[in-house]
Structure formats: structure tokens, C-alpha cells
C-alpha positions, 0 to 999 in steps of 0.5 A: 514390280513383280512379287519374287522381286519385291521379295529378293529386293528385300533379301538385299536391303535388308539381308533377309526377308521375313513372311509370316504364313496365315492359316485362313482357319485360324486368323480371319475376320476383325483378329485378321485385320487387327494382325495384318496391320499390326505386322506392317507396322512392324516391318514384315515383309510380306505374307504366305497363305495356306495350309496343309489342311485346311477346314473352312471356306474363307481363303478369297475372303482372308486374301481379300481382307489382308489386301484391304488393310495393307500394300505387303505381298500375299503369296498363296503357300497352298496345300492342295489344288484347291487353295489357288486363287486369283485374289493373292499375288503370286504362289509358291508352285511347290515341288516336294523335291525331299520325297518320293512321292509323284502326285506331290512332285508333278501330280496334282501340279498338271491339275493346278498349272491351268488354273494358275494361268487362268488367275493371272497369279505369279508363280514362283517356283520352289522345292520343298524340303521336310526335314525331320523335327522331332515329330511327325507334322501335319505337311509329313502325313498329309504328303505321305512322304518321309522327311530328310533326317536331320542329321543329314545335311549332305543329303539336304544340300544335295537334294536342293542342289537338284531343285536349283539345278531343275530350275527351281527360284527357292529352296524351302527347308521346312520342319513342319508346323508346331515342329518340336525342333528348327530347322538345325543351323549345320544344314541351313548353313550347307546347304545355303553355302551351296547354292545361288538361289534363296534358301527359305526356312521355316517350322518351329521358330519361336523366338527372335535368336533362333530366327536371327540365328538362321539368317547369319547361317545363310537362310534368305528367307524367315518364315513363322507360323502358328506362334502368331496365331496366340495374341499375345505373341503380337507383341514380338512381330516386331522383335523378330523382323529387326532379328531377321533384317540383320543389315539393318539390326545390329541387335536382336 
């Protein structure tokens, strides 16, 4: 079974899948090992590996790791051309559909289209929507583009209707890493509403409410980040996945 079945199997058994993205600079080594199995254990779906920025050379060595210890997806979310590699799964081929931006519209994704065949990973294509949140983030400097304002759903929901119309299998609606401020539920709940693929949502979510909170307006997919970077939110993996997998929780 492919990576983006695995995933939309999940969306439907459970009614939303729930990935945690690992930065290789932050979590690697035994603290990565530890992590990985701790959120097996605790019903995660599968992971996203990558960063905007990222400053070691560890990322075949954490995909290799996180490979080792568990059987969950690994799904590259990279940030540059040279975060692709053949040890993952499959990777997210990003379209920054929100800006304006060419090299991060089709640029640096002509560069990266050969390396990818040549890996073997899965590609599943994905527009990539920055919503504003309350600060600038690390994605909004490093793409040089202008996130949509969150007060404008309209102009959320008709940019993803665009991506799915390009063919696009997800919409990502993204506030950013350390976002001070979610995603808000109007926008997730519009712009899920209007359209037939999944909607993923990330950046800034930091208890189980507001993750469950995404899922019941729409979002099929629940990503969180850095807040499992500190160990002793470890202890809430589990909390979150039962939030995010609403058919199977009745209780947050």
C-alpha cells in the first residue's frame, strides 16, 4: 500500500490522520529513537521530516533511525531541494500556491523532479498555503512570500480551490512553526467544505482542544511540530492522537 493510501486509509477509519513533523536538528540520535517509539505506541499516524532551515547533516541518518525502530510512514516535508532523499517514504512535492513567488511555485521543483525519480520516493503532490498567525515565521522569510491574511477565508478557500483544480491530492493550510496563532476554524471550515481533497493543518497547535477543534471544522489532516520538541510534552502524544482520531474518541 502506497504512503498517500495509507494515509487517506487512516482519514477514513479513524476521521483524521494525525503526522508529527521532526526536525533532524532538533530530534535525532537515542532522544529520536526514544520519541519515535513513544508516538507508535500512542497511536500516530505516520511522520513528515524536514524544515525550512535546516543546519546539520543528519537527515538519512534520522530517516534511517525513525525506519528502524517503527513500520509508520516517513513522508520528506523538505524545504529545499536538498532535503530529498531515497531513505524516506514519499515526499510532499510542495507548491506554495499562497504566494507569488515562481522558484517556490515551479522553480526549485524542475531541480528537484529528477532527483525524485531517480529515488524511487513517492511523490504526492500538495499546495501550500501560509496563513498569517500572528508573526512572522521561519517558512514566511525563508519563501519570500506574503502569507494570506487570516481574516480572509474567501481568499483561502479560493486559492485551495485552485490547487485541487491543478491537481494537487492536498491542501496544506500552514501558520507557520512557533505560530503565535492557529490556523482560525472559519478558514479551515471554508475552505474544507469547498473542496474534495484533504485539507491538512498545522503551525501553532499546542493542546488537544484546538487540534480536535480543526478536525470537526473539516481538517483531514493534523500536523504538530516543535511543541514535542520539549520532553516533557511527551506525555500528551497520546492526548492528541485520541483528539485528532474523532471516530474512534468521543472524548478529548
Amino acid at each position: 500500500m502506497k504512503v498517500q493510501e495509507k494515509i487517506n486509509f487512516a482519514i477514513s477509519e479513524k476521521g483524521a490522520a494525525y503526522l508529527i513533523l521532526i526536525d533532524p536538528d532538533e530530534i535525532n540520535g537515542e532522544k529520536l529513537i526514544s520519541f519515535v517509539r513513544h508516538c507508535e505506541q500512542s497511536g500516530v499516524d505516520g511522520f513528515l521530516v524536514g524544515g525550512s532551515l535546516m543546519m546539520t547533516n543528519v537527515l538519512d541518518e534520522v530517516l534511517e533511525t525513525i525506519s528502524s525502530v517503527s513500520k509508520l510512514p516517513t513522508i520528506l516535508f523538505p524545504g529545499s531541494v536538498s532535503q530529498v532523499s531515497s531513505k524516506a517514504d514519499a515526499i510532499l512535492f510542495i507548491s506554495l500556491v499562497s504566494g507569488r513567488n515562481a522558484e517556490h511555485l515551479i522553480g526549485t521543483h524542475v531541480i528537484a523532479a529528477p532527483l525524485i525519480k531517480k529515488s524511487g520516493l513517492e511523490s504526492i503532490s500538495t499546495g501550500y498555503m501560509l496563513i498569517e498567525s500572528g508573526k512572522k515565521t521561519t517558512a514566511e522569510y525563508m519563501s519570500g512570500s506574503s502569507p494570506i491574511p487570516r481574516n480572509k477565508p474567501e481568499i483561502a478557500t479560493a486559492t485551495a480551490l485552485a490547487a485541487e483544480y491543478l491537481g494537487m491530492r492536498y491542501v496544506y493550510l500552514e501558520s507557520g512553526s512557533g505560530a503565535e496563532k492557529t490556523v482560525p476554524n472559519e478558514m479551515v471550515k471554508m475552505v474544507s467544505s469547498a473542496l474534495s481533497v484533504p485539507v491538512i493543518v498545522g503551525g501553532g497547535i499546542r493542546d488537544s482542544k484546538t487540534a480536535r477543534e480543526k478536525v470537526e471544522n473539516g481538517a483531514s489532516i493534523i500536523i504538530t511540530g516543535n511543541f514535542f520538541e520539549t520532553e516533557t510534552n511527551w506525555n500528551l502524544v497520546k492526548e492528541f492522537a485520541d483528539a485528532v482520531h474523532i471516530k474512534l474518541s468521543t472524548k478529548v
